[in-house]
C-alpha positions in Angstrom: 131.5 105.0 78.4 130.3 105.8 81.7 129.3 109.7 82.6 130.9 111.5 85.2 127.3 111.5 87.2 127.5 107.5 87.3 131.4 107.7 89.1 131.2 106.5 93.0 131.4 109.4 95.2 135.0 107.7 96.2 136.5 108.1 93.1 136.3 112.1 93.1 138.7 114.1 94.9 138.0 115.9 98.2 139.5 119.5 97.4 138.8 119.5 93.6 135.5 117.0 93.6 137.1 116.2 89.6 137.6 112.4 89.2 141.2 111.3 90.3 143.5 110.9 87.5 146.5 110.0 90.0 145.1 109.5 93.4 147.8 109.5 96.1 147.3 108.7 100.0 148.6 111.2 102.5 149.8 110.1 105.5 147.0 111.0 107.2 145.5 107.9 105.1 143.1 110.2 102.5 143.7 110.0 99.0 143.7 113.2 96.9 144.1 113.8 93.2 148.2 114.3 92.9 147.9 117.8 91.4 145.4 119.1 93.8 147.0 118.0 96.9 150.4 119.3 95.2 149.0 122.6 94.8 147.6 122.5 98.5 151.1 121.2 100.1 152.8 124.1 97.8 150.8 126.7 98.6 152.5 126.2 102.5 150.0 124.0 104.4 151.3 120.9 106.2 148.1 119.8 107.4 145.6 117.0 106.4 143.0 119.1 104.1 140.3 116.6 105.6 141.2 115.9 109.4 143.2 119.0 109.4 145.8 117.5 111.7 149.9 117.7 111.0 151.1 116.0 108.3 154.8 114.0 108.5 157.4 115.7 107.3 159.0 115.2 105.1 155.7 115.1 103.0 155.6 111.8 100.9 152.5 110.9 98.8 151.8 106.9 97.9 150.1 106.1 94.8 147.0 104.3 95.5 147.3 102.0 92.4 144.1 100.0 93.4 142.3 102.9 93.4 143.4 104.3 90.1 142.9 100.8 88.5 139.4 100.8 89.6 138.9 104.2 87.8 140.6 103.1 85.0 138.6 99.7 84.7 134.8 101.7 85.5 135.6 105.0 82.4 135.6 101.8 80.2 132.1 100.1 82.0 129.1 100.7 79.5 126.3 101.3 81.6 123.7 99.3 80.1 120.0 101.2 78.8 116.7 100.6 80.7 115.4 97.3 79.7 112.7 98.5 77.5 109.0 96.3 77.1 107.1 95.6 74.5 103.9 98.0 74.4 101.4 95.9 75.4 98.2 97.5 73.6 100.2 96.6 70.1 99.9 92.9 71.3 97.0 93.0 73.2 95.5 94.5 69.4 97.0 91.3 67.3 95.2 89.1 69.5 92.1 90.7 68.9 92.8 91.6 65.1 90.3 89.0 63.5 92.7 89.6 60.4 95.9 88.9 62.4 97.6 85.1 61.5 97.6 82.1 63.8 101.8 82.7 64.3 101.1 86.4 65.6 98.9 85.7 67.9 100.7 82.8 69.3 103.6 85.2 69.2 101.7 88.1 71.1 101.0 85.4 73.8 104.2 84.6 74.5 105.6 88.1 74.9 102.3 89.1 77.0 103.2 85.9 79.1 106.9 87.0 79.3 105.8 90.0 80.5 103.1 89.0 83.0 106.2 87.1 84.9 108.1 90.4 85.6 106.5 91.7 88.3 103.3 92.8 89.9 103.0 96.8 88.1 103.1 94.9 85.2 100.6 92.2 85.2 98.5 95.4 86.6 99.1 97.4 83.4 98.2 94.5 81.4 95.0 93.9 83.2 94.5 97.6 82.8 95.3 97.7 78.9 92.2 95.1 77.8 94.5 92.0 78.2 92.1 89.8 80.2 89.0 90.0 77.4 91.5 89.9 74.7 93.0 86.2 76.3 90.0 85.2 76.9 88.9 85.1 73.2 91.9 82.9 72.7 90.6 80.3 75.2 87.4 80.4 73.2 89.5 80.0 69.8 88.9 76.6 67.8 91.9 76.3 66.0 94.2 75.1 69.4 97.3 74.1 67.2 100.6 75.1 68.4 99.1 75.2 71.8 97.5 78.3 71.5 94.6 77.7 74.4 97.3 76.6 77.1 99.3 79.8 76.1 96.3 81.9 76.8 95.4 80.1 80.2 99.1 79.6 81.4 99.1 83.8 81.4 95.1 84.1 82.7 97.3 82.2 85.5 100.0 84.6 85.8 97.3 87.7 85.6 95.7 86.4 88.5 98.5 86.0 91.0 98.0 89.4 92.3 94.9 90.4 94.7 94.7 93.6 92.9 93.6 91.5 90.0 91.2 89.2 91.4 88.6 91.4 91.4 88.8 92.1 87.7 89.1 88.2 86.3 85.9 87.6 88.4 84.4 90.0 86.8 85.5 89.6 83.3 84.4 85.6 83.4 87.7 84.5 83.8 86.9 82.1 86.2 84.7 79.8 84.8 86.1 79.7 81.7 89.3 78.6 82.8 87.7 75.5 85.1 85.3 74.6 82.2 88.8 74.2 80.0 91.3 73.0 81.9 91.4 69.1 81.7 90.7 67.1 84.9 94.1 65.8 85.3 95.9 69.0 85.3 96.3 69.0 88.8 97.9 65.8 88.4 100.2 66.6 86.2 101.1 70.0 87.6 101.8 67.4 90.9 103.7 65.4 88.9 105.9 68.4 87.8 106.6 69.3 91.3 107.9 66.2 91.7 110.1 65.6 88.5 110.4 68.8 86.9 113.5 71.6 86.8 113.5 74.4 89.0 111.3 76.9 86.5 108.9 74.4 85.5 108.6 73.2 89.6 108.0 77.3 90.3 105.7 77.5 87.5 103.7 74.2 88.0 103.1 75.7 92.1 102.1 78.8 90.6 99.6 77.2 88.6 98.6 75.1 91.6 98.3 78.1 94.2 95.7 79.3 91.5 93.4 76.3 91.1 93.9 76.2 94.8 92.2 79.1 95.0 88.7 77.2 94.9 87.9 74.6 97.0 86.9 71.7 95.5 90.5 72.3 94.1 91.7 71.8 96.8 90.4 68.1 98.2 91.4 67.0 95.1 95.4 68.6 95.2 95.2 66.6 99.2 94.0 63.5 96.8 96.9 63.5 94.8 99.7 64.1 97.2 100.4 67.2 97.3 101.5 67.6 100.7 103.9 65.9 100.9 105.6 67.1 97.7 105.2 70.5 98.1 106.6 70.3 101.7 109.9 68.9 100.0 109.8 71.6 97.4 108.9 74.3 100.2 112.5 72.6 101.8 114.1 73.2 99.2 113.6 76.9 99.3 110.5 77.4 96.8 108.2 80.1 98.5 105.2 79.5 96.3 104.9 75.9 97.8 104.4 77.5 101.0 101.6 79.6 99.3 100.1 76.6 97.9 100.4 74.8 101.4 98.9 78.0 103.2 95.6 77.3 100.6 95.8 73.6 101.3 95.5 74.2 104.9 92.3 75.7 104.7 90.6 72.2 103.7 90.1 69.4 107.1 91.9 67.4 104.2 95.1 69.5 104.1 95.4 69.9 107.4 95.4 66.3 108.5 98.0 65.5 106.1 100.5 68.5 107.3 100.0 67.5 110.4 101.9 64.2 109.8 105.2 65.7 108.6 106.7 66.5 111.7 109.4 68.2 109.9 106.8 71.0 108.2 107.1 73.1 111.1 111.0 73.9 111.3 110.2 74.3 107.7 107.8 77.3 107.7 110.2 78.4 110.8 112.3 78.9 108.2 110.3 80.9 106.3 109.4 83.2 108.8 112.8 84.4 109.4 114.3 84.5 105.6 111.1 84.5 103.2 109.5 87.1 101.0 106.9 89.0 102.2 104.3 86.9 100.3 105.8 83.5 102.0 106.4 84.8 105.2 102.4 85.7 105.0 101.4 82.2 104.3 103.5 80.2 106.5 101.7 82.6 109.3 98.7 81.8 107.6 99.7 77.8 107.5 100.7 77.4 111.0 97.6 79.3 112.2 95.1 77.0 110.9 97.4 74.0 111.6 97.4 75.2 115.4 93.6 75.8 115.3 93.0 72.7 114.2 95.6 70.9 116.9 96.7 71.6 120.3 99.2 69.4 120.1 100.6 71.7 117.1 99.8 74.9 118.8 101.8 73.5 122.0 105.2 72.5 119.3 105.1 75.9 117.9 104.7 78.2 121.3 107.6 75.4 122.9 109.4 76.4 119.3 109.2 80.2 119.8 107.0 81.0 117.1 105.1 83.5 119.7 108.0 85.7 119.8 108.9 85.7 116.2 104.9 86.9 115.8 105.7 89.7 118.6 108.8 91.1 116.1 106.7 90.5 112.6 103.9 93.0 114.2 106.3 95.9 113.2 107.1 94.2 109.4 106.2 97.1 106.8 103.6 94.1 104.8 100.4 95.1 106.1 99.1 91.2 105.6 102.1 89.8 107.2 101.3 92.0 110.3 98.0 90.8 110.2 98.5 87.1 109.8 100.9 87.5 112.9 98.4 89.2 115.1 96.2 86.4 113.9 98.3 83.5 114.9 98.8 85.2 118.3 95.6 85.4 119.0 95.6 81.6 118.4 98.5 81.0 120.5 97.1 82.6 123.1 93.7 80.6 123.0 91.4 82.2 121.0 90.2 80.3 117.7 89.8 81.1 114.3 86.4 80.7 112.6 86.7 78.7 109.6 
């Protein structure tokens, strides 16, 4: 049952603030409780107790049935509790537990990786609670049988989609453990889900991408295989990681000269600019910045398609690195070139 703290402001009364067991409208068009405008109308006033203006006479008083039904309806409504996590130290402490079985650990992995999807805070108090050096005995483990090493690099992935992060994978070796394991052709096949796969496993498959993107050599080899042009229809199609991946591609002579065949990418990122997330808003600036650097026939299609303005109105955006990626891209627009 819901409390009387969780009732909308609406469905209390104005003279007794009690929630409305029979609201009525006045003619003035406020509803009151029946009994506390009764006692207000009896005790001789014939005025609105809100606007304080006349009221008709003869007094009449509507039930407001809608209003009393919602009431009804939301004393029934059981607010539900605050979704409640598993603690992640327990977890974190069956991975390292030498004594722990094979179906625990694989088990911890999967609720750390549930976890590490939720949002940023969390993948932050997971790095902060010994996850990384934990995982990264699983990627060492021998035994891979019920897929326990791609478990424990599919959420070293999701660990390091933050900045905050970076930082501390570096540090902990994360890096070139995870390069030395994955296979060669997993930015193939992670292409290849982009192209065939369901929604989650095409949002997955270009967050997995965005972080092999993340070095170099990466990327040549994500141009190689197509990328492009797949993640440009996935990015049309509304997923804002593709632009993130697209925003790394860019970076490489490769990446660029591909993008710059679509003629349809820039309405795309457009797009983005004006109804994105923070994080995709960033890296279309990011994408159209290098693409303009690297081609002034590009730089000309996106001052000609207003870009410059939409910069001029993102300069006041509360992100800090979307405000900066628009200053950036002005400065482009305006002549002045990045240094790659």
């Amino acid at each position: 049952m819901a409390s009387p703290s969780q009732f909308p402001d609406d469905f209390r009364c104005p003279i007794s603030l009690e929630i409305m067991s029979d609201p009525v409208i006045l003619s003035s068009g406020h509803t009151f409780d029946r009994s506390s405008i009764q006692r207000w109308l009896d005790s001789g006033h014939r005025t609105c107790p809100i606007t304080k203006l006349p009221i008709s006479d003869p007094v009449s008083l509507i039930p407001n049935h809608a209003l009393r039904s919602l009431i009804s309806n939301y004393t029934l409504v059981s607010f539900p509790k605050p979704l409640s996590y598993p603690e992640p130290k327990s977890l974190i402490q069956t991975l390292i537990a030498a004594s722990s079985p094979l179906d625990s650990k694989l088990n911890s992995l999967d609720k750390l990786s549930k976890l590490s999807k939720r949002d940023s805070a969390i993948r932050r108090k997971l790095t902060e609670s010994g996850a990384v050096s934990a995982v990264l005995n699983c990627v060492d483990f021998d035994d891979d049988s019920g897929g326990f090493q791609e478990k424990a690099l599919h959420l070293l992935l999701n660990l390091s989609l933050d900045d905050d992060n970076k930082v501390g994978l570096v540090a902990e070796g994360v890096v070139g453990k995870v390069v030395a394991t994955l296979r060669r052709d997993a930015i193939l096949g992670l292409i290849s889900l982009l192209w065939g796969g369901n929604g989650r496993e095409r949002k997955e498959a270009a967050t997995a991408l965005y972080t092999l993107s993340s070095f170099p050599d990466n990327r040549v080899r994500a141009v190689e295989n197509r990328a492009v042009p797949i993640l440009i229809q996935n990015a049309n199609s509304g997923l804002g990681r593709a632009v993130e991946v697209l925003g790394l591609l860019a970076k490489c002579k490769e990446g660029r000269q591909e993008m710059i065949k679509f003629g349809g990418l820039l309405e795309i990122l457009i797009k983005f600019l004006k109804n994105g997330s923070s994080r995709a808003v960033q890296y279309a600036l990011l994408t159209i910045s290098l693409l303009c650097n690297y081609s002034e026939r590009m730089r000309v299609l996106v001052v000609r398609e207003g870009v410059f303005e939409i910069c001029v109105g993102l300069l006041e955006d509360d992100n800090e690195k979307v405000r900066r990626n628009a200053n950036s891209l002005i400065q482009v627009l305006q002549g002045k070139r990045l240094s790659l």
